[in-house]
Backbone as CSV, one residue per row, in Angstrom:
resi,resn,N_x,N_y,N_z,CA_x,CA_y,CA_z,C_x,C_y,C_z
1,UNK,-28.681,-9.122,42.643,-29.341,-9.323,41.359,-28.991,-8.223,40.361
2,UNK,-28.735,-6.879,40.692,-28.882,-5.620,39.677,-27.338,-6.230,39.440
3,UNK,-25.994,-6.097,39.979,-24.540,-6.477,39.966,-24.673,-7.289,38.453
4,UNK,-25.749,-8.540,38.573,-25.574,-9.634,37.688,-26.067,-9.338,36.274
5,UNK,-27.551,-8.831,36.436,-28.182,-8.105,35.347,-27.447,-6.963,34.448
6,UNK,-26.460,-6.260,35.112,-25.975,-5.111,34.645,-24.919,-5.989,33.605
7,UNK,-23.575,-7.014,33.878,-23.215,-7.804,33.782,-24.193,-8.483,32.255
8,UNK,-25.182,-8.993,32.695,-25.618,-10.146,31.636,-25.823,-9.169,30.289
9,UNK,-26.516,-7.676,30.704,-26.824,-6.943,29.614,-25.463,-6.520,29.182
10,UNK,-24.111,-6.436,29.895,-23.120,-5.273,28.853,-22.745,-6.641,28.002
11,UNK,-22.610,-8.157,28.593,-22.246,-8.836,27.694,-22.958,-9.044,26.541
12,UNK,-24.505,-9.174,26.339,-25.615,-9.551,25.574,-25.155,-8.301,24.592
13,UNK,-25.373,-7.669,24.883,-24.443,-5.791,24.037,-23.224,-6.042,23.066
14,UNK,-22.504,-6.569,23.931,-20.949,-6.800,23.261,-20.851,-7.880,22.133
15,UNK,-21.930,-8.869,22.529,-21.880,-10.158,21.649,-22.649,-9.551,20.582
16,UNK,-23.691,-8.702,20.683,-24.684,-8.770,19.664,-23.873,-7.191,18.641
17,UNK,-22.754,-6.614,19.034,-21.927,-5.752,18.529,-21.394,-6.494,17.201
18,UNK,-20.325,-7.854,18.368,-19.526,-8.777,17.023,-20.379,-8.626,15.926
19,UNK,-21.411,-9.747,16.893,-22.309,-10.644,15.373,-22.744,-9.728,14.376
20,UNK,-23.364,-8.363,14.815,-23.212,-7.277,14.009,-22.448,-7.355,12.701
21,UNK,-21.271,-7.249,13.244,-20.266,-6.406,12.603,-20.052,-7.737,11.288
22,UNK,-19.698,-8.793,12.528,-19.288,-10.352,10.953,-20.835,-10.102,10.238
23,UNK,-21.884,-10.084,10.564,-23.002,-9.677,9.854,-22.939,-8.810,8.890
24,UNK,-22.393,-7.463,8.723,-22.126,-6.582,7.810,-21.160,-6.961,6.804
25,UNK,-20.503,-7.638,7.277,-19.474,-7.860,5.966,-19.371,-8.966,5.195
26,UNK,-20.428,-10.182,5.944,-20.201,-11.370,5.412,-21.505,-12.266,4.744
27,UNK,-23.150,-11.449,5.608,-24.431,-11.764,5.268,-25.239,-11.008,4.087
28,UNK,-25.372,-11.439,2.834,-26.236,-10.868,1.821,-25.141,-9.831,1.087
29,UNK,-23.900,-10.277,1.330,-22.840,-9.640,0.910,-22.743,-9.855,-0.806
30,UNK,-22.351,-9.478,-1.967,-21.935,-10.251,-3.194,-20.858,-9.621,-3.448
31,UNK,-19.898,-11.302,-3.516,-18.275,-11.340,-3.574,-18.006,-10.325,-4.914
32,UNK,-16.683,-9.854,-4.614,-16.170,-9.181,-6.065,-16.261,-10.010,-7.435
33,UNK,-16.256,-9.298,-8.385,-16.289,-10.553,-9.184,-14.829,-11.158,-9.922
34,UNK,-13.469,-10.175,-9.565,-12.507,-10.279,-9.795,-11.854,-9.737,-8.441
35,UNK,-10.360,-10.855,-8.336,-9.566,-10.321,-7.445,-8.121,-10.071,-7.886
36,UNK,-7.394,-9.483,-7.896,-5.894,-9.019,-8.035,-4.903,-9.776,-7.045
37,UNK,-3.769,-10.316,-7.904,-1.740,-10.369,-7.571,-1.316,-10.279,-7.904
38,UNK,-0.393,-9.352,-7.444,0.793,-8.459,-8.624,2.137,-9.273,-7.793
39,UNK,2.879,-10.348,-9.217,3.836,-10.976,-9.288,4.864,-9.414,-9.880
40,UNK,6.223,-9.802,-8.828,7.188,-8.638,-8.846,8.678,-10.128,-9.482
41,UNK,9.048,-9.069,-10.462,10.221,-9.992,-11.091,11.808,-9.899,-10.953
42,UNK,12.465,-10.462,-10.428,13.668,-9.946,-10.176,14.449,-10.425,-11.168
43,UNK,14.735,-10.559,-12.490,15.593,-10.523,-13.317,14.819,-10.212,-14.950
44,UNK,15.408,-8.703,-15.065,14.980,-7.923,-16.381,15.823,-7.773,-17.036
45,UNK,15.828,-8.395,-18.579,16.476,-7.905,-19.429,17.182,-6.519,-19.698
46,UNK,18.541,-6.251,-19.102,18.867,-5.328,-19.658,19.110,-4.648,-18.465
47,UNK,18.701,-5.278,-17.585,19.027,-4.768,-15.700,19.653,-5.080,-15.182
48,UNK,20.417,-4.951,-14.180,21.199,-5.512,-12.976,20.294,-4.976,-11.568
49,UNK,20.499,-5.967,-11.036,19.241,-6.730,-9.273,20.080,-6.633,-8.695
50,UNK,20.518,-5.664,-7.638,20.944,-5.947,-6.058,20.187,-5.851,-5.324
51,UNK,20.308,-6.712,-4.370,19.138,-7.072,-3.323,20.195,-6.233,-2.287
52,UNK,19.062,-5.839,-1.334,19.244,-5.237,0.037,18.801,-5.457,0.878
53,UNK,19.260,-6.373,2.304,19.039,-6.592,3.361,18.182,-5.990,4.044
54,UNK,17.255,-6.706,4.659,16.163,-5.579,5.373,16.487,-6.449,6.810
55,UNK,16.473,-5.166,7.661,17.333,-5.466,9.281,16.062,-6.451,9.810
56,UNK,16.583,-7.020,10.970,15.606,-7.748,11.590,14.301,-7.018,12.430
57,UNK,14.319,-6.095,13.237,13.937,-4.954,13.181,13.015,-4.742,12.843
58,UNK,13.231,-4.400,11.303,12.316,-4.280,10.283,11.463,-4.910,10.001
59,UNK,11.912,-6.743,9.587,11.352,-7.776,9.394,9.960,-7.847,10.481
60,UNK,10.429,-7.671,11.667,9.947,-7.575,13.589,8.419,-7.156,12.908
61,UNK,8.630,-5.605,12.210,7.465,-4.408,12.339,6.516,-4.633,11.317
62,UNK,7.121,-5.259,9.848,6.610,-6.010,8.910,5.790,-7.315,9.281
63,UNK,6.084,-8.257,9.852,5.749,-8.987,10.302,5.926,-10.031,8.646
64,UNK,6.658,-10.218,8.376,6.836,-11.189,7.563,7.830,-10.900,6.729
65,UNK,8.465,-12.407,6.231,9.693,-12.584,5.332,9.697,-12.344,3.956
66,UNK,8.327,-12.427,3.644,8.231,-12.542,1.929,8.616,-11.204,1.519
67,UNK,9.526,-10.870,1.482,10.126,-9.397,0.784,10.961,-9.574,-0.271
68,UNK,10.554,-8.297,-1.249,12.066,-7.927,-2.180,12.072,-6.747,-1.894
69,UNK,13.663,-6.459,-1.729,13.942,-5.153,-1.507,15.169,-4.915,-1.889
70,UNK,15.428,-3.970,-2.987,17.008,-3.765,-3.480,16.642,-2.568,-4.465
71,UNK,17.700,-2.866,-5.694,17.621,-1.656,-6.661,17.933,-1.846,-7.917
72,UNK,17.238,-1.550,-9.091,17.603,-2.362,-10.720,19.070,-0.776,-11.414
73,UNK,19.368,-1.096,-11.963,20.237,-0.663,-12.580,20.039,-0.902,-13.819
74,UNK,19.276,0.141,-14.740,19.045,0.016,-16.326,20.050,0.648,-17.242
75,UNK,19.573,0.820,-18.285,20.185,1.531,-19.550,20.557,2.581,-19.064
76,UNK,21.724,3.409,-19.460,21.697,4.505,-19.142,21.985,5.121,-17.462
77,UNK,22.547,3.298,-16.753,22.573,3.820,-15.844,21.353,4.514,-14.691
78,UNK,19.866,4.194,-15.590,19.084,4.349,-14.689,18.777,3.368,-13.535
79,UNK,18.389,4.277,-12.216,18.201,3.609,-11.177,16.813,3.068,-10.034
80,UNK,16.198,2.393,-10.068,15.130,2.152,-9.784,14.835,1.287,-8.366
81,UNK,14.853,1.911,-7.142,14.695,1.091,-5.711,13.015,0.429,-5.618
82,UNK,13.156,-0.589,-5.420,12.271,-1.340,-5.312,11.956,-2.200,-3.952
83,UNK,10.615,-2.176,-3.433,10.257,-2.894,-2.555,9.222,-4.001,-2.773
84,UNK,8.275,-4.672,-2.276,7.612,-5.927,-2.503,6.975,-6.519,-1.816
85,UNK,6.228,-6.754,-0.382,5.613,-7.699,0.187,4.343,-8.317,0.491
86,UNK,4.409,-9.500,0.463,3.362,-10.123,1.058,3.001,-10.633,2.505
87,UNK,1.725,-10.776,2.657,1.250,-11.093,4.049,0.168,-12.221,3.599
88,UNK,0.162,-13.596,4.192,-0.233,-14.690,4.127,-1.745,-14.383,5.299
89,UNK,-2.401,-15.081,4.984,-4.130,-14.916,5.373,-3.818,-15.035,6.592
90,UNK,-3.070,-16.393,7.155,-3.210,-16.951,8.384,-2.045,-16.119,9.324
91,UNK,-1.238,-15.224,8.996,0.111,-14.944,9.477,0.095,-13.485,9.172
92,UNK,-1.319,-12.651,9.322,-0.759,-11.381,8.842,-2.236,-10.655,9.707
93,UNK,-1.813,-9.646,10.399,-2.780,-8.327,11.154,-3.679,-7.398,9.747
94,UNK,-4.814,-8.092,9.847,-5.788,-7.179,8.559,-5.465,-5.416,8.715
95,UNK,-5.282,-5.026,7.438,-4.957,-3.639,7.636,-3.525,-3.099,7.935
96,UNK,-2.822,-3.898,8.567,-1.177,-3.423,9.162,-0.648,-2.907,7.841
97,UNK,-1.248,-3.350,6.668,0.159,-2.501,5.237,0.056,-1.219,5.223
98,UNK,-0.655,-0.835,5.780,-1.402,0.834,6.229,-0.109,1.405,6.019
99,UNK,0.352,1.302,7.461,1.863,1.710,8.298,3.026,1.385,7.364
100,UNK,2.683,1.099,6.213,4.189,1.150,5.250,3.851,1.918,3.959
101,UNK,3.352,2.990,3.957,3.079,3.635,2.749,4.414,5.042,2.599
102,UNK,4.688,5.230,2.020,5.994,6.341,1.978,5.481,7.507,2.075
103,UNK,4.017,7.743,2.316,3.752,8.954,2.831,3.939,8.863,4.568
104,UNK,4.102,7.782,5.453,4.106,7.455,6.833,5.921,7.330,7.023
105,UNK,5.925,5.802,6.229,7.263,5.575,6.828,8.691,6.808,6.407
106,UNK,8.338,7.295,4.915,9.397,8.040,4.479,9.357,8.818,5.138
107,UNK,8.044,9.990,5.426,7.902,11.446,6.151,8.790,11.199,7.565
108,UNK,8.563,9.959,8.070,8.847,9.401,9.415,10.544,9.233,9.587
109,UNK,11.345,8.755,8.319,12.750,8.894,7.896,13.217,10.010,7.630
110,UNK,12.722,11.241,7.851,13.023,12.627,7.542,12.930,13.164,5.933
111,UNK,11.810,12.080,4.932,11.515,12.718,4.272,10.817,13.706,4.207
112,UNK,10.723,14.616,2.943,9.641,15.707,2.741,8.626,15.553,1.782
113,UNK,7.847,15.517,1.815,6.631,15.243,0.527,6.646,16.754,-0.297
114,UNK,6.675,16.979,-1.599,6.980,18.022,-1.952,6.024,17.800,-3.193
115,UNK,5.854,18.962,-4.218,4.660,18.512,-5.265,5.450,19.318,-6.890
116,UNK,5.847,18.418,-7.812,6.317,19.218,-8.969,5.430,19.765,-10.043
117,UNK,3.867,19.450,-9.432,2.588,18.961,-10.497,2.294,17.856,-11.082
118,UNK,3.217,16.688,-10.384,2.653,15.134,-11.265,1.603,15.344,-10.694
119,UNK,0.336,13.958,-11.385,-0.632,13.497,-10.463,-0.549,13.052,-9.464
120,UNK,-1.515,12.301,-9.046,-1.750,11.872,-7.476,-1.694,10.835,-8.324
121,UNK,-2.127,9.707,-9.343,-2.257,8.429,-9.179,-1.210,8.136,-10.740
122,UNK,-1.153,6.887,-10.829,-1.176,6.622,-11.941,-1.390,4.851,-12.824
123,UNK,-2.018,5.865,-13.833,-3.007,4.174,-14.281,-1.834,3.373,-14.998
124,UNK,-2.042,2.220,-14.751,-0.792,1.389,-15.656,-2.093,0.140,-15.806
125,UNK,-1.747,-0.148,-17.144,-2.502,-1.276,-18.002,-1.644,-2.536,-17.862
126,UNK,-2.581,-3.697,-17.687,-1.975,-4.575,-17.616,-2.793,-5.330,-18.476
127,UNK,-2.736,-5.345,-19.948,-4.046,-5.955,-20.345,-5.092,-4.939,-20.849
128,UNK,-5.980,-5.800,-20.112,-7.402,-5.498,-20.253,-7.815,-4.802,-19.254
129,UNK,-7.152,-5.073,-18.061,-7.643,-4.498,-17.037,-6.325,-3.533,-16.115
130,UNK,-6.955,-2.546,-15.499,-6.059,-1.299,-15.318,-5.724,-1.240,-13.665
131,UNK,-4.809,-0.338,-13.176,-4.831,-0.502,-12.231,-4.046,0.985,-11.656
132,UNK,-4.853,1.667,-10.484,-3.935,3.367,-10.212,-3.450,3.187,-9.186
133,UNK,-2.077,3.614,-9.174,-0.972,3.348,-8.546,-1.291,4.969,-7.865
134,UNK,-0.849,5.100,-6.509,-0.452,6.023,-6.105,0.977,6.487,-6.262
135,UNK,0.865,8.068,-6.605,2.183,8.572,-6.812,2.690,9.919,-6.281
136,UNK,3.821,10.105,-5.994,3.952,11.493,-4.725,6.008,11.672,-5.116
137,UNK,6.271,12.414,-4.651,7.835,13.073,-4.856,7.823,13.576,-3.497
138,UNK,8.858,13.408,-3.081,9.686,13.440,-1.740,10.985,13.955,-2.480
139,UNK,11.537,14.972,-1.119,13.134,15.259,-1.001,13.701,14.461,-0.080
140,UNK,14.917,14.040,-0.351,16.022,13.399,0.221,15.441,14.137,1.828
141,UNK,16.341,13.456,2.555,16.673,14.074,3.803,17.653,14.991,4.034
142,UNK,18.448,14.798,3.091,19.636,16.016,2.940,19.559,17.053,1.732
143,UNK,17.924,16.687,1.513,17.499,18.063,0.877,18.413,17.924,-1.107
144,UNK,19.368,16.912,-1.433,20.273,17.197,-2.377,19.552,16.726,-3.086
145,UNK,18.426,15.432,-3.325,18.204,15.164,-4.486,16.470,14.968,-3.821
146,UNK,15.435,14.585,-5.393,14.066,14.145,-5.221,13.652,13.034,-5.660
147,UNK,13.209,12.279,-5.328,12.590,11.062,-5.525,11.173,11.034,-6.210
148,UNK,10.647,10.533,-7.053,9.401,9.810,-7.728,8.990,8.588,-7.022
149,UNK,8.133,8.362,-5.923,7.169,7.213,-5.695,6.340,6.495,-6.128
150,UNK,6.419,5.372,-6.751,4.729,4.839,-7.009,4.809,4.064,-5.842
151,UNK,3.250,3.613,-5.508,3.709,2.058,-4.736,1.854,1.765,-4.867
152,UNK,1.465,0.872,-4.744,0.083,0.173,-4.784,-0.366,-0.779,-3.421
153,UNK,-1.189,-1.007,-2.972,-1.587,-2.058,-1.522,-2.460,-2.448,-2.361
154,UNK,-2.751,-4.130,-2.106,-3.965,-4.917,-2.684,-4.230,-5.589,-1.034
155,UNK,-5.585,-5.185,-0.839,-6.186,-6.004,0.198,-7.075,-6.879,-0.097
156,UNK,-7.134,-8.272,0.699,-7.805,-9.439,-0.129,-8.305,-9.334,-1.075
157,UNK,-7.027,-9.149,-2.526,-7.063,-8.932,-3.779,-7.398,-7.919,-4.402
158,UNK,-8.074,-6.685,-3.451,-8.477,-5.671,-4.374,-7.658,-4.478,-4.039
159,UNK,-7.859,-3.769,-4.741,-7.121,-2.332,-4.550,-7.239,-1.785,-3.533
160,UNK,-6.418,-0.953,-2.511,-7.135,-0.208,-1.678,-7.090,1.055,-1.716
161,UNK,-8.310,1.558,-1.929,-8.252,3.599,-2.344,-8.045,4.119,-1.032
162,UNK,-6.563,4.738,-1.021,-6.230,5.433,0.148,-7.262,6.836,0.497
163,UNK,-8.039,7.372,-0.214,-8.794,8.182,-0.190,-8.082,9.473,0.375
164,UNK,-7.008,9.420,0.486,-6.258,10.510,0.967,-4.925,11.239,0.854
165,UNK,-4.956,12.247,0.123,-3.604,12.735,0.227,-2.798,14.200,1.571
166,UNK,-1.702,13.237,1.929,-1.112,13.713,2.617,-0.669,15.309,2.360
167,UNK,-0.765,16.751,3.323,-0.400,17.430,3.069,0.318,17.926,3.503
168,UNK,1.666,18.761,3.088,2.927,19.030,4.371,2.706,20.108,4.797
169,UNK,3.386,20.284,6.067,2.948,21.658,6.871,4.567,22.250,6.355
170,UNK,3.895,23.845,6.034,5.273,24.408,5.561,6.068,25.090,6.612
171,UNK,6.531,23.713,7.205,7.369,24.395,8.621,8.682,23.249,8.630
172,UNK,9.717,23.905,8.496,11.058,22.546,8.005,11.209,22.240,10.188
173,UNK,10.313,22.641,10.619,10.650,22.477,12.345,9.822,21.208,13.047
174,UNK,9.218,20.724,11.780,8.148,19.760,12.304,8.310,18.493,12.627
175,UNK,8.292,17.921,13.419,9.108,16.734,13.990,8.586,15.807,13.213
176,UNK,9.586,14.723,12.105,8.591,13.867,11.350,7.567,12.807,12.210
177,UNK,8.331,12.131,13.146,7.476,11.378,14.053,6.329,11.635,14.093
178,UNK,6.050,12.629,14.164,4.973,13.384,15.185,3.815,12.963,13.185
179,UNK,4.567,13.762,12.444,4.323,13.626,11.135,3.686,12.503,10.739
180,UNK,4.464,11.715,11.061,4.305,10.176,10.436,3.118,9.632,11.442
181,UNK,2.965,9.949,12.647,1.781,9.425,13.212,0.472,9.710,13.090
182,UNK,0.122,10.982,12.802,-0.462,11.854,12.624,-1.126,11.643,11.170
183,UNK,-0.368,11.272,10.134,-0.493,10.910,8.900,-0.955,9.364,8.994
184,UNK,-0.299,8.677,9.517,-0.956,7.413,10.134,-2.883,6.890,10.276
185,UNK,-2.902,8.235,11.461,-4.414,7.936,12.450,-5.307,8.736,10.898
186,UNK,-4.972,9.443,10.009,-5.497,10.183,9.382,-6.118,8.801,8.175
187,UNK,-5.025,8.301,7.280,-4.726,7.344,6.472,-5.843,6.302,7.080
188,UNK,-5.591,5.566,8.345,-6.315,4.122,8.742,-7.626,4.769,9.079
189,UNK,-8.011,6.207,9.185,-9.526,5.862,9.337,-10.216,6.178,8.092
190,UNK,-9.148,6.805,6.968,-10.204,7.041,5.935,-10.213,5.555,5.060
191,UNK,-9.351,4.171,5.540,-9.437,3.417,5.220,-10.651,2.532,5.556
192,UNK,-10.721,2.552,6.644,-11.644,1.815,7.740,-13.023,2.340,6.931
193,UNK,-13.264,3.609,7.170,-14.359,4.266,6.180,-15.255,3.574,4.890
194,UNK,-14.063,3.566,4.282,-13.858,3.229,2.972,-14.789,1.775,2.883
195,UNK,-13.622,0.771,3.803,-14.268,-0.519,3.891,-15.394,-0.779,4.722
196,UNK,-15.673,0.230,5.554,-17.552,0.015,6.252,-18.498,0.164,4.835
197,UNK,-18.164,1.422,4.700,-18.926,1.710,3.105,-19.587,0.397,2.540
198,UNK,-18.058,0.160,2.008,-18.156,-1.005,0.397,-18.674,-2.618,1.119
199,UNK,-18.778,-2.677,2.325,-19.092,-3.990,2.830,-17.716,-5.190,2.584
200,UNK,-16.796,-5.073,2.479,-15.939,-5.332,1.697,-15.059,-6.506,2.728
201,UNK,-15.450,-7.993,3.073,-15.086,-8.848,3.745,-13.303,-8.908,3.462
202,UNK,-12.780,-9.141,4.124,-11.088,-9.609,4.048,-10.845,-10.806,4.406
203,UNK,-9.786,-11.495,3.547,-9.332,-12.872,3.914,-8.315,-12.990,4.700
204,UNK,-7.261,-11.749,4.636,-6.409,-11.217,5.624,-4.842,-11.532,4.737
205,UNK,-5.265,-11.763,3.536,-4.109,-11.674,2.771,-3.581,-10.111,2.283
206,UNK,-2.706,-9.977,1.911,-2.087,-8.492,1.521,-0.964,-8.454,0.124
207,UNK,-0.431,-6.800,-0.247,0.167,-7.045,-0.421,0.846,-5.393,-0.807
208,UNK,1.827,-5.386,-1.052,2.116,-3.840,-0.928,3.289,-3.564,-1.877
209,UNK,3.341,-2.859,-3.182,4.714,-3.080,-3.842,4.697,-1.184,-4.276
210,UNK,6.170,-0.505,-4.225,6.082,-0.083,-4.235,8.051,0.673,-5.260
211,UNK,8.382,1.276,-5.953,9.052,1.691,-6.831,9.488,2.739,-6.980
212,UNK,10.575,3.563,-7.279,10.714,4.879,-6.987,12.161,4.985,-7.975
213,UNK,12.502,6.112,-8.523,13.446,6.452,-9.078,13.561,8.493,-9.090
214,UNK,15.071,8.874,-9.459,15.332,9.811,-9.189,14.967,10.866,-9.664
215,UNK,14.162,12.528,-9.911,13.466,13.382,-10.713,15.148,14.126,-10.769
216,UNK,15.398,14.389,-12.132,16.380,15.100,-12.476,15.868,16.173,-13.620
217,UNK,15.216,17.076,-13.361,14.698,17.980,-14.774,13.454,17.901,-14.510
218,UNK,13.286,17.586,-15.818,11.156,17.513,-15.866,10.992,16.077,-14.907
219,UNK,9.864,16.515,-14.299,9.170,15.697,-13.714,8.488,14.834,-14.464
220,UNK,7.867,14.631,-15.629,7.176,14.225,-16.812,8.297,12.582,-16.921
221,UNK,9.632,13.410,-16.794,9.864,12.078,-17.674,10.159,10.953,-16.944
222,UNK,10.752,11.543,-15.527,10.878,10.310,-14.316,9.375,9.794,-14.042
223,UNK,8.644,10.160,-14.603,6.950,9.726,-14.783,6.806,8.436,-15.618
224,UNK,6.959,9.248,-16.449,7.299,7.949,-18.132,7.978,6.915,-17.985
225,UNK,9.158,7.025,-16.897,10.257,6.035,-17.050,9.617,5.139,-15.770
226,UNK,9.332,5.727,-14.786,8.656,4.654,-13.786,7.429,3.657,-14.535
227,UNK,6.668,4.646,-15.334,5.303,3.759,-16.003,5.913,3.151,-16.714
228,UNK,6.733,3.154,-17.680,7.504,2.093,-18.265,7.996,0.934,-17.628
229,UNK,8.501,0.763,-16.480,9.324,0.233,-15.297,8.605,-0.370,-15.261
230,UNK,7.087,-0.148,-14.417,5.677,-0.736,-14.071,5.827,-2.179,-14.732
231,UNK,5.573,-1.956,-16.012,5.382,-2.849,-17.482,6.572,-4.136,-16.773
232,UNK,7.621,-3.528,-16.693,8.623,-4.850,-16.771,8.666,-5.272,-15.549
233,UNK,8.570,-4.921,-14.072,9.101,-5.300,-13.265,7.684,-5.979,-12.722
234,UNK,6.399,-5.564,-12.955,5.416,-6.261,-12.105,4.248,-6.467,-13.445
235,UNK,3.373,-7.672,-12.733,2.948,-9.281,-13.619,1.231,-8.973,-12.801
236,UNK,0.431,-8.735,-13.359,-0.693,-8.578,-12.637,-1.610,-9.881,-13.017
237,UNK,-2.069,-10.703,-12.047,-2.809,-11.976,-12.593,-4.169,-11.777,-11.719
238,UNK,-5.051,-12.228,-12.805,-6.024,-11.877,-12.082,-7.385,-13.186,-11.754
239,UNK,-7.747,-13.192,-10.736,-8.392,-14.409,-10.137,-9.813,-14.270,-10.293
240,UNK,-10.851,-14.976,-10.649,-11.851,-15.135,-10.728,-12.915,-15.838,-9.943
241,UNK,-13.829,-15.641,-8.891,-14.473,-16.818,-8.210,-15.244,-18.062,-9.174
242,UNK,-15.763,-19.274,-8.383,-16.008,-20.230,-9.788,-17.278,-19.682,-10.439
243,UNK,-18.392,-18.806,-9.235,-19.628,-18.694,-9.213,-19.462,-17.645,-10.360
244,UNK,-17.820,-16.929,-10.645,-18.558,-15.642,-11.320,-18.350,-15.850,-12.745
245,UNK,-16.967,-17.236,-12.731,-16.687,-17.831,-13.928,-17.845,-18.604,-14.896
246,UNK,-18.572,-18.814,-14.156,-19.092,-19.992,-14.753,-20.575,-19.586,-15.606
247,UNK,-20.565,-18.333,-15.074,-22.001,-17.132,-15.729,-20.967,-16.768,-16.737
């Protein structure tokens, strides 16, 4: 009898954990009243689009096809690498865009996160309504040149505040792996956090776009020229529920 009882209670425990939890995020909840998709455009006036193959591999760890990934070629010869994806409700691990932020995957490619004094975010208007992009500078791996990052994650439509910035250890001996994981477990729990907080249900859609061009001089102006970029290359539309339309 005790064997069975012990048994009936860890399950009665475990079930009443779930229901919990779908309880917290889904009972006496009130929906956002706006949700976010940022449409990415591949043909700009005044640009040239090469697309770049992303290995299978890759595709594997992503877990989905809907990608752009290549590089615009503007005026002046400016150069702008661009990435893009989506994750479909029914076909995508809630949370996995975590693991593609260029503070994880780049540090993890033998980048360096380095700081010239930009900000940490940056607001780009789309409209009426605004939206802060995270932003960070990395060195090459061969140390010769620096990069400007933006990139943004929308989780079932809304923004997600990484609540965290990555800091480098000033040791060039530090194994990025180790880096990138580490930066990882740090990143997904101040996420997790975040969304216990806000009560904040997911549909399990995603989306992750992210932009970068080269700092040559002032940092200011590879600033300017990405927020400019912003403007042309990505389309922010924004969705309304009927309940919130109709007040």
């Amino acid at each position: 009898m005790r064997p069975s009882l012990s048994i009936w209670s860890m399950t009665a425990l475990f079930a009443a954990a779930i229901v919990a939890a779908w309880a917290w995020f889904y009972v006496g909840v009130t929906p956002p009243e706006k949700s976010f998709v940022l449409k990415v455009r591949e043909n700009l006036p005044g640009y040239r689009f090469t697309a770049v193959p992303v290995g299978e591999q890759a595709i594997e760890t992503l877990a989905t096809t809907n990608l752009v990934n290549g590089q615009f070629e503007g005026p002046d010869r400016q150069r702008f690498t661009v990435f893009a994806a989506d994750w479909a409700a029914k076909g995508s691990k809630q949370m996995s865009v975590l693991g593609h932020t260029p503070e994880i995957c780049w540090v993890g490619a033998g980048f360096q996160l380095t700081s010239l004094g930009e900000p940490p975010f940056m607001e780009v208007a789309f409209g009426q309504e605004k939206l802060a992009l995270e932003c960070r500078v990395f060195r090459t791996p061969d140390q010769r040149s620096i990069e400007m990052v933006v990139w943004c994650s929308l989780v079932s439509g809304q923004p997600l505040e990484e609540g965290f910035r990555f800091q480098p250890k000033r040791n060039d001996n530090v194994d990025p792996q180790l880096a990138q994981a580490s930066t990882g477990r740090v990143r997904g729990m101040n996420s997790l956090i975040k969304a216990l907080a806000r009560r904040q249900p997911g549909d399990g859609t995603k989306q992750f776009v992210r932009f970068s061009t080269p700092v040559a001089g002032d940092w200011k102006e590879a600033y300017q020229r990405l927020e400019r970029f912003a403007h042309q290359w990505l389309e922010l539309e924004v969705h309304r529920p009927r309940s919130v339309a109709k007040n």
